[in-house]
C-alpha positions in Angstrom: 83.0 39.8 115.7 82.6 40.8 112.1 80.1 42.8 111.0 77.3 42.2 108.8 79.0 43.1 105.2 82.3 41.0 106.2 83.0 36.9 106.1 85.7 35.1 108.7 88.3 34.6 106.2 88.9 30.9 107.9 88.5 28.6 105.1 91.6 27.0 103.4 92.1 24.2 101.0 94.6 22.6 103.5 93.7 22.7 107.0 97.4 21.5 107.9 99.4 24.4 106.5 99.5 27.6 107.9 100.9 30.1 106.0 100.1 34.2 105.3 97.9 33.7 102.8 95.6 31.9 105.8 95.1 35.6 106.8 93.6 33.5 109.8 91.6 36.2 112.1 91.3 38.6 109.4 87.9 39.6 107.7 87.2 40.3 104.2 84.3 41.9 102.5 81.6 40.5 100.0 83.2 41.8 97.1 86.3 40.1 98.2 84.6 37.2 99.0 82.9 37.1 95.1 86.7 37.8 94.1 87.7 34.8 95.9 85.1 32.4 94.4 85.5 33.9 91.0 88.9 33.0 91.1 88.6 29.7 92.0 85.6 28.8 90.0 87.3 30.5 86.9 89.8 27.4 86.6 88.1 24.3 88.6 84.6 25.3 88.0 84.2 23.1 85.2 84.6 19.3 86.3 86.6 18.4 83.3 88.7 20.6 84.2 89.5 19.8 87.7 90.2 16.0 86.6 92.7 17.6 83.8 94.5 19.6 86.8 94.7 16.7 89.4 95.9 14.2 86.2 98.9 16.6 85.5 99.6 16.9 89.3 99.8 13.2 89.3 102.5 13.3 86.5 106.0 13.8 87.7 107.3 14.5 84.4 104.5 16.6 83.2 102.1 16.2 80.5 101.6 17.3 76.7 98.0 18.6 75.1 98.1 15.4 72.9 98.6 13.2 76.3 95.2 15.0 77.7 93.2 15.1 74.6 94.0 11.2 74.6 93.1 10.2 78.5 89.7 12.1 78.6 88.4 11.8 75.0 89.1 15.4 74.0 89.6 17.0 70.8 93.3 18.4 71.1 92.1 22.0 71.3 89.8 21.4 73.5 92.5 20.0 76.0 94.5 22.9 74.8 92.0 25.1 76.0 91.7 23.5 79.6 95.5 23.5 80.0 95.5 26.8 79.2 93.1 28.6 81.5 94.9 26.2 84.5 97.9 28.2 83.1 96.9 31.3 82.9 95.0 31.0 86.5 99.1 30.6 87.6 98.2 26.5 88.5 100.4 25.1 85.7 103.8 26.1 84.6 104.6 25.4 80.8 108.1 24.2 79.4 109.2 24.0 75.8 110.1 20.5 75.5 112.2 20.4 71.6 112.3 16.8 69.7 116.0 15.3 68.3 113.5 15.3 64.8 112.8 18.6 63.6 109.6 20.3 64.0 108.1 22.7 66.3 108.6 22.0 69.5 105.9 20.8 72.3 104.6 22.3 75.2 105.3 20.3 78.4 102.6 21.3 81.3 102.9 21.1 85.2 101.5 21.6 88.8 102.8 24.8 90.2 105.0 23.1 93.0 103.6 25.9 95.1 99.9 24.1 95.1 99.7 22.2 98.3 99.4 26.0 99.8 96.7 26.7 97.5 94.6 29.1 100.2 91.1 30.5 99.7 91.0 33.5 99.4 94.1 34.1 97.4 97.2 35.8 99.1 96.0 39.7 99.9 99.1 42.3 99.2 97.5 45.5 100.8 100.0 46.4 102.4 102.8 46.6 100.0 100.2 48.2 97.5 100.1 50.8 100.0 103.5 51.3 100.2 104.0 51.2 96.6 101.4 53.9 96.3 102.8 56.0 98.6 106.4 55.7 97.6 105.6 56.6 94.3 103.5 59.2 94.9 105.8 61.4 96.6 107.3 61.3 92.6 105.3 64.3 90.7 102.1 62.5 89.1 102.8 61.9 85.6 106.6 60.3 86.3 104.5 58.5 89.1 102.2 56.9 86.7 104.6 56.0 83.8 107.2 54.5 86.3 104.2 52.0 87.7 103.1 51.2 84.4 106.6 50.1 83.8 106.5 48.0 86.7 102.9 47.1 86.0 104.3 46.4 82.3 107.3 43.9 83.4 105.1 42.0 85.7 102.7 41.3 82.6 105.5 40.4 80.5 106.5 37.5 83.3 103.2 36.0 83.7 103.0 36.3 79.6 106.6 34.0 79.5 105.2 31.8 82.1 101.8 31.1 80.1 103.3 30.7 77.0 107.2 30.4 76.6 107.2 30.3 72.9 105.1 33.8 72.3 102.8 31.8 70.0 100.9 35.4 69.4 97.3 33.8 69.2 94.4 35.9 68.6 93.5 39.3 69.9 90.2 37.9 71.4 91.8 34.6 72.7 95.0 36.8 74.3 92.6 39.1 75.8 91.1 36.2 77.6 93.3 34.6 78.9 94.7 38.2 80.5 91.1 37.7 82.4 91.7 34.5 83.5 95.3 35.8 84.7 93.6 38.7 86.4 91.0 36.6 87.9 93.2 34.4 89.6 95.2 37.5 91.1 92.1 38.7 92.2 90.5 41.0 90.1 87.2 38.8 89.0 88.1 40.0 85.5 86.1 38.8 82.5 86.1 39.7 78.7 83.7 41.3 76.0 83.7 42.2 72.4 82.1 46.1 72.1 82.1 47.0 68.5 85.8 47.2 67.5 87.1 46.7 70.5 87.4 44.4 73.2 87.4 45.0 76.6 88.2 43.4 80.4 85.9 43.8 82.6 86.9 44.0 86.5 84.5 43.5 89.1 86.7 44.0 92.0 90.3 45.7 92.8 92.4 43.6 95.0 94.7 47.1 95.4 91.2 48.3 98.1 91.6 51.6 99.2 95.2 52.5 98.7 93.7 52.4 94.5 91.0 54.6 96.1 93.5 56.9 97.2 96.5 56.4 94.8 94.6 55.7 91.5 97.1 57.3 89.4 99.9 54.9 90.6 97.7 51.4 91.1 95.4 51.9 87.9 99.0 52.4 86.3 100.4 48.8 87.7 96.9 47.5 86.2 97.1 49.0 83.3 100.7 48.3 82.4 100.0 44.5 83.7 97.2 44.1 80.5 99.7 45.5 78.4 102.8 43.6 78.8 100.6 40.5 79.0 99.1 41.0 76.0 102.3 42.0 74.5 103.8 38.8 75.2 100.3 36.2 74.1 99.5 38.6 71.1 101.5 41.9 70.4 102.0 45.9 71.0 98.4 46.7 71.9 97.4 49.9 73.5 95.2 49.2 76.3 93.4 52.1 78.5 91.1 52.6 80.9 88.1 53.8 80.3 86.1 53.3 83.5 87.3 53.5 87.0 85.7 52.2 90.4 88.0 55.1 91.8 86.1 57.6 89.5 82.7 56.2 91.1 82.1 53.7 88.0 80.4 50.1 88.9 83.5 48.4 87.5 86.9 49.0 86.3 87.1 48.3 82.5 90.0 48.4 80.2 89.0 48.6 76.1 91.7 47.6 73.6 91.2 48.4 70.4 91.1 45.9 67.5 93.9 46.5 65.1 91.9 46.5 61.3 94.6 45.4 58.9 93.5 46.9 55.9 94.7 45.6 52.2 95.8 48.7 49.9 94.4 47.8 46.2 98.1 46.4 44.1 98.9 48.8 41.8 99.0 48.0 38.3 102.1 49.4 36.2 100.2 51.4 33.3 102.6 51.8 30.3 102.0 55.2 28.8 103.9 55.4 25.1 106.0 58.1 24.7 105.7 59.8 21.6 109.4 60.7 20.5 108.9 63.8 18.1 111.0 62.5 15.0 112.9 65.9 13.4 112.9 65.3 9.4 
C-alpha cells in the first residue's frame, strides 16, 4: 500500500498499451504528481489548444500556421503560438517545407508518431540518472561537471533543431519560454519570469530525485547545459546559471539569464582641424 505522501501511478492515457512509461505498480510522490499535471496541462490545458493538436494529428501530411489560423478563426500568431508550445512540449515535430517560388520557406507541423503511448506521468529515468551520476563522478569534480554540461548542452541543442529547424532566433523572453515549456514536458514543472535585467526559469520539481540530491555537481550540470544549448539554438550564446538549488535546501531550482543590453556608441563626427603650414619668406 502506498503511504500517505505517494499516489498509485496507474493512470494512463491508453488503457490498451503497456509500455515502461506505465510504471504500473510503482508509486510517485506529490511533487511528482504536480510535475505530471503541470506537464500535461502546460500544452492541453487550454481548449483551443487541444482541438489545434487533435486537428494536426488528423492531418497525414501535416499542417502549416496559415492552415490553423484559418480553420479556428485565429490570428496567424496566435496559431503560431499554440503550435509552438505543442512543439516545444515534444507533441509536434516541425519540418521546413521550401516553395519552387522563392521566399522563405514554411514550417510544416506534425503529431509525434510516438503519441498513442502518450503515458501519465511522463517516462521516469531514475535510474540512468543514477548511473550517469555515478559514472561521472568517479571523474574529479570540475571535469565531472563540464563533461555533463556538454552532454546537458547537446541534448538542448536537439530539442532546439526539433522545435525550430530553421534557428529563427526569436526573442530572449519568447526563447526562454519556450525552454520552460520544454522543461515542463520533461518533467521539471518549469515556468519563466522577468527579474530586473534578467530573466529567469523557475523549476518546481527535479525529475533527476535523489541521485541530483546526491550528485548535484553532475545533474544540475545536464540541467544547466540543457537551458543553454536550447537557448542557443531558439535565440543565441546566452550564459545561463544557477542561482538557487533544491539540492542547496532552496524552495526551487532557478536558473537567471541575463539580458544582453545592446548599447549604441554615439557616431563620431570627423572634425577637420586646419593645419597652419608656416610659410618661410
Amino acid at each position: 500500500m502506498p503511504g500517505p505522501d505517494r499516489i498509485p501511478a496507474t493512470i494512463t492515457a491508453n488503457p490498451n498499451v503497456n509500455t515502461t512509461a506505465d510504471k504500473r505498480g510503482e508509486d510517485f510522490t506529490a511533487d511528482e504528481f504536480t510535475a505530471a499535471v503541470a506537464a500535461v496541462t502546460n500544452a492541453f490545458g487550454d481548449p483551443t489548444r487541444r482541438d489545434i493538436y487533435l486537428f494536426v494529428r488528423a492531418s497525414i501530411e501535416g499542417v502549416r500556421a496559415a492552415q490553423v489560423a484559418e480553420h479556428f478563426e485565429l490570428h496567424p500568431n496566435v496559431a503560431r503560438h499554440h503550435l509552438e508550445k505543442l512543439a516545444a512540449g515534444g507533441y509536434l515535430t516541425v519540418e521546413l517545407v521550401r516553395h519552387e517560388s522563392a521566399g522563405r520557406p514554411s514550417k510544416r507541423y506534425q503529431a509525434c508518431a510516438s503519441d498513442a503511448d502518450l503515458a501519465f506521468p511522463p517516462r521516469r529515468d531514475d535510474l540512468l540518472s543514477m548511473l550517469l551520476a555515478r559514472a561521472l563522478g568517479r571523474l574529479p569534480r570540475e571535469e565531472a561537471s563540464a563533461l555533463a554540461q556538454e552532454v546537458g548542452y547537446e541534448y538542448g541543442r536537439t530539442l532546439a533543431q526539433r522545435m525550430d529547424p530553421a534557428e529563427s532566433h526569436r526573442s530572449l523572453k519568447a526563447a526562454v519560454g519556450s525552454v520552460a515549456d520544454a522543461l515542463t514536458a520533461h518533467g521539471f514543472a518549469a515556468h519563466s519570469e522577468t527579474n530586473n535585467n534578467a530573466l529567469t526559469l523557475v523549476s518546481d520539481h527535479c525529475p533527476f530525485g535523489a541521485a541530483a540530491q546526491e550528485y548535484p555537481h553532475v545533474l544540475c550540470a545536464v540541467d544547466t547545459g540543457m537551458i543553454r544549448g536550447m537557448l542557443e539554438g531558439l535565440y543565441g550564446e546566452t550564459q545561463p546559471h544557477i542561482t538557487m538549488s533544491r539540492p542547496d535546501g532552496d524552495k526551487h531550482c532557478v536558473t537567471t539569464v541575463p539580458t544582453v543590453i545592446r548599447t549604441v556608441m554615439p557616431a563620431v563626427i570627423p572634425t577637420i582641424i586646419p593645419t597652419i603650414i608656416p610659410t618661410i619668406i
